[in-house]
C-alpha positions, -999 to +999 in steps of 0.1 A: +049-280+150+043-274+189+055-242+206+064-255+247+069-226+271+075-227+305+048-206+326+066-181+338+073-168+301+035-170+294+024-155+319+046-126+317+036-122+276+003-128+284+002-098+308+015-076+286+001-090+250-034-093+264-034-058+278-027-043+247-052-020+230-035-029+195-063-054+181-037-072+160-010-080+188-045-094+210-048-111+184-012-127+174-006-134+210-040-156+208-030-174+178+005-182+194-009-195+228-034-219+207-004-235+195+015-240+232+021-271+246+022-258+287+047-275+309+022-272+343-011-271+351-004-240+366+003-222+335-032-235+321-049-218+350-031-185+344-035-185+303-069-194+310-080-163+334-053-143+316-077-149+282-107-148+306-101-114+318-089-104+280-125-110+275-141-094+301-117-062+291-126-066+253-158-081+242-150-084+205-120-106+209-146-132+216-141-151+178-105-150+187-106-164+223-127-187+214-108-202+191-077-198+214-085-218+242-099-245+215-062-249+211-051-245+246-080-275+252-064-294+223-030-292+230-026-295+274-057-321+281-039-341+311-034-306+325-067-297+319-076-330+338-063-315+366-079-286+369-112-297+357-128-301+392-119-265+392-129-256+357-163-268+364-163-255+400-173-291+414-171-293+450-173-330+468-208-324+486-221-287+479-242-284+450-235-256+424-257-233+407-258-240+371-241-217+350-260-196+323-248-202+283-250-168+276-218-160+299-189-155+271-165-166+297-184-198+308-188-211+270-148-201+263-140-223+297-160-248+283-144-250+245-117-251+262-129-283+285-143-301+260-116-304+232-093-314+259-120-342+272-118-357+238-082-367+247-087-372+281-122-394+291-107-385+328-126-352+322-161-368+319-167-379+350-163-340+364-193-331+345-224-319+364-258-337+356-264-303+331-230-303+314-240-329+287-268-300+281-249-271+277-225-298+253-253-301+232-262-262+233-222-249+224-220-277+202-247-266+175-235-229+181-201-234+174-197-268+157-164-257+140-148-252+175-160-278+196-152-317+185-181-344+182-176-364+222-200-397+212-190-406+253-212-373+260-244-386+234-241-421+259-244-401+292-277-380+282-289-418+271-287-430+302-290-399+324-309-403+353-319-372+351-356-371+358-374-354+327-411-350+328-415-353+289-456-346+298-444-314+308-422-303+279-453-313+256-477-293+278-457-263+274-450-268+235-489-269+230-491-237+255-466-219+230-485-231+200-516-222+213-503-189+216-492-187+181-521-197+168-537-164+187-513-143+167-520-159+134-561-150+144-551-119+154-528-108+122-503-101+140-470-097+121-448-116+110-421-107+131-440-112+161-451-150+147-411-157+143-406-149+180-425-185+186-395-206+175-372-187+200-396-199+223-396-236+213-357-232+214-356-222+247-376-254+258-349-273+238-321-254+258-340-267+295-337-301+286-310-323+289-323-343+257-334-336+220-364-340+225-383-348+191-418-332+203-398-297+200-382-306+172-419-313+157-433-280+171-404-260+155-409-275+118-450-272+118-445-233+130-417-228+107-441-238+079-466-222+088-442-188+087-434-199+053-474-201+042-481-167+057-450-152+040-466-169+006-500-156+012-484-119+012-465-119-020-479-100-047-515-113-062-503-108-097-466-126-089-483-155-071-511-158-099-487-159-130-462-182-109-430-162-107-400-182-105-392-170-072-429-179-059-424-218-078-383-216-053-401-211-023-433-233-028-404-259-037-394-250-004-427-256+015-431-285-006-397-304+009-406-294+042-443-306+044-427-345+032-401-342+058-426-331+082-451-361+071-425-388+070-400-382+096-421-377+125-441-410+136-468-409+163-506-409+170-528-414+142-537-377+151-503-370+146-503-381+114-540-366+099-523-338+109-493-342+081-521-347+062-544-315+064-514-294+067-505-308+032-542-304+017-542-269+032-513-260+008-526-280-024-558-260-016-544-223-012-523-233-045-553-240-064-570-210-054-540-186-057-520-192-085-538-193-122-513-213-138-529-246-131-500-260-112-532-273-090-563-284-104-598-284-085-588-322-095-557-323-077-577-311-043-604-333-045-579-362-050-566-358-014-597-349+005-609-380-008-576-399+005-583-378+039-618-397+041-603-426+034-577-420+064-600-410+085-627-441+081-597-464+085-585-455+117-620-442+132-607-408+133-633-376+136-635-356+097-631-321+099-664-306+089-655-288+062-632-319+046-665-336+047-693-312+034-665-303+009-663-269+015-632-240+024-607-259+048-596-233+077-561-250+090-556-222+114-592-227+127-590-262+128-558-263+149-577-238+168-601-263+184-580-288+190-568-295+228-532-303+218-512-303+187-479-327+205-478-357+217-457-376+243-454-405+219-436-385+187-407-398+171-381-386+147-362-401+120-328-382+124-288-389+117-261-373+139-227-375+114-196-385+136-170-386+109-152-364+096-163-333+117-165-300+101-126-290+097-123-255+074-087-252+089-076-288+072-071-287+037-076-320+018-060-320-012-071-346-045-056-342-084-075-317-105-103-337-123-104-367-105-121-378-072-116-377-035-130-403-012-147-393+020-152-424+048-186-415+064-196-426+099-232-420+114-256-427+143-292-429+133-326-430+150-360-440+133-345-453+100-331-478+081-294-474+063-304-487+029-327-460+022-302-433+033-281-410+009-255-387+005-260-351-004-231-332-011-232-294-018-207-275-042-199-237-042-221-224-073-254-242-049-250-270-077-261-307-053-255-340-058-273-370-043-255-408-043-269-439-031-237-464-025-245-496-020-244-501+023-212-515+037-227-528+069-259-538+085-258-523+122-281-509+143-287-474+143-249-472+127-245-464+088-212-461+071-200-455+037-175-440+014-188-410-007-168-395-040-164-357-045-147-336-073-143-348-110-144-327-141-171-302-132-160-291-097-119-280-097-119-247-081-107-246-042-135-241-021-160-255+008-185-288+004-211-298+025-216-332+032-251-344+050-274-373+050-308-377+032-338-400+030-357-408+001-394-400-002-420-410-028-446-388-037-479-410-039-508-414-063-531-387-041-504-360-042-483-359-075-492-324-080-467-319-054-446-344-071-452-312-102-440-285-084-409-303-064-406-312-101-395-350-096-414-374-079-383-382-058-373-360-030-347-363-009-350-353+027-323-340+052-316-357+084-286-345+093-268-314+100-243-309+071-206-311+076-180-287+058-149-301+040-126-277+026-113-292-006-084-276-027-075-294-062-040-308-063-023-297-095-015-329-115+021-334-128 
């Protein structure tokens, strides 16, 4: 049910409701106007400043102005048409400064432009060449508040934008180069983590996600997670405390995904490979429980050789006289860890989008079908998956047979509920690919504890699910 006002009445509640210093009428008053239907673009322009300067006034309203002008978006998107030239401040011939992310009242103006653009296409061609950016950006901050726009996805395809991807790389192996300082330095942690900012903030300049930063974010990520291992207590990490096994289970999922889902140079991929024999090394020489034997190590420097000879790669020294392998050291010497060629297997879900507000409703004990639609780069539909996640962290993976054979375009129906799962509560939904642990590396196969594991592709979706009672 729609609420229609004329303006006049808005703006005269607005000036009075917005003003208030009681936090609960703020926030009524913002709940109401998400639910208007405005008779004039006029009264869009003068909810929207009126919100705007409730902002400005009082910062901690932001969750619930945000969410507002979602609605305001939603609800008026011809009338935000109008005023989009405006919106976006997009004059005929003078250029405009682009607008930082961090302005509250920017990313509220934008919510509010982009769930209207998903009714209106009108609204795309206002966009300035970095508004499919900053989509991007607000989209992975607030997914629950700003709708999936595939028109936008198209536009940074075939964005003219000229991107100098030889740049972004030089500057990725810059920032890694400076993390690799720290790490020589022993520097703290805290100091190490600081490096991801700084790969995101190469993400945020670019116009495109770019798999090289992608790459760069996941190596030092697990290299975080290594130095976090090495500083656990000697006498957890020898006896293998369960909570040392959860996080080398971790490290373990990581170092396939980062091994498999990133193609490039054969470089690239000896890289995947020592990373990998650094771990199964510092195992074996760290825990006493024999979860890696000296066995296990020489397995895969032997497969390293054998890598190596094939594709007339350079050994590391020590892989070949068989002694101590220094990652760190190694990655040292090298004069760059990225390459301009990387790729990355990935998914983008378009259907459903996360919706916690929608309840979908299924008898008690029996199961709910969920229609999936994806795009996907780098990989093949019928080795993809569905993982769903319950409340309680209990996962299950299913493998439906593949109902068509597109191009970078998987669709399939996944169940959820039955017997074990009939409490109200929130499931996440993302796609996986399957990876084989092989003959050289099954003591990692031993501590995932299958040989099977499935890898995320995909950022997860959230479907609030509340068991019908049956009659």
């Amino acid at each position: 049910i729609y609420l229609h006002f004329r303006w006049k009445a808005v703006v005269s509640t607005q000036s009075t409701g917005l003003e208030e210093s009681n936090v609960e009428i703020r926030h009524s008053l913002h709940s109401l106007l998400s639910s208007c239907k405005l008779n004039s673009q006029v009264a869009v322009r003068r909810v929207l400043k009126g919100l705007l300067d409730n902002l400005k006034k009082y910062p901690q309203d932001k969750s619930s102005i945000y969410k507002c002008v979602q609605g305001v978006g939603d609800n008026n998107a011809n009338y935000v048409a109008l005023l989009a030239p405006e919106m976006l401040s997009k004059h005929p011939y003078l250029s405009q400064t682009e607008p930082s992310t961090d302005d509250t009242s920017y990313v509220a103006t934008m919510i509010l432009v982009f769930n209207a653009a998903r009714h209106n296409s009108v609204i795309l061609s206002f966009f300035h060449g970095y508004t499919p950016k900053h989509y991007v950006y607000i989209y992975s901050l607030l997914p629950e508040l700003v709708p999936q726009l595939p028109q936008v996805h198209k536009i940074l395809k075939s964005s003219d934008v000229s991107e100098n991807i030889d740049s972004i790389t030089s500057s990725l192996n810059l920032i890694l180069k400076q993390f690799l300082g720290l790490c020589k330095s022993g520097a703290h942690i805290a100091a190490m983590t600081k490096t991801l900012e700084n790969i995101e903030k190469i993400q945020k300049c670019s116009a495109r996600i770019h798999p090289q930063s992608k790459y760069a974010s996941l190596l030092v990520n697990i290299l975080l997670q290594l130095f976090k291992l090495r500083s656990i207590d000697r006498k957890r990490m020898a006896n293998g405390h369960h909570r040392v096994m959860s996080k080398i289970r971790d490290i373990v999922c990581d170092l396939c995904l980062f091994q498999t889902c990133f193609q490039g140079s054969d470089r690239i991929v000896l890289l995947g490979k020592l990373v990998k024999f650094y771990f199964i090394q510092f195992l074996h020489e760290h825990i006493t429980v024999g979860v890696v034997t000296e066995k296990d190590v020489a397995l895969y420097r032997e497969h390293i050789l054998s890598f190596c000879s094939e594709n007339n790669l350079s050994v590391p020294t020590q892989i070949r006289d068989d002694r101590h392998f220094n990652l760190l050291q190694y990655m040292y010497s090298q004069d760059s860890l990225v390459s301009s060629d990387i790729s990355h297997t990935r998914a983008t879900i378009l259907s459903p989008q996360s919706n916690t507000e929608r309840v979908n409703e299924f008898p008690s004990h029996l199961s709910y079908s969920v229609e999936i639609e994806a795009e996907t780069h780098h990989v093949e539909p019928q080795i993809l998956a569905e993982k769903e996640q319950y409340p309680k962290y209990r996962e299950d993976v299913c493998q439906p047979v593949v109902q068509n054979h597109l191009r970078d375009y998987y669709q399939n129906t996944v169940f959820v509920g039955g017997v074990s799962w009939s409490d109200p509560g929130v499931i996440r939904v993302r796609l996986v690919t399957e990876y084989r642990c092989e003959e050289h590396e099954m003591c990692l196969a031993g501590l995932y504890g299958e040989e099977k594991v499935w890898l995320e592709i995909s950022d997860s979706v959230q479907l609030k699910i509340h068991p019908r009672p049956s009659k």
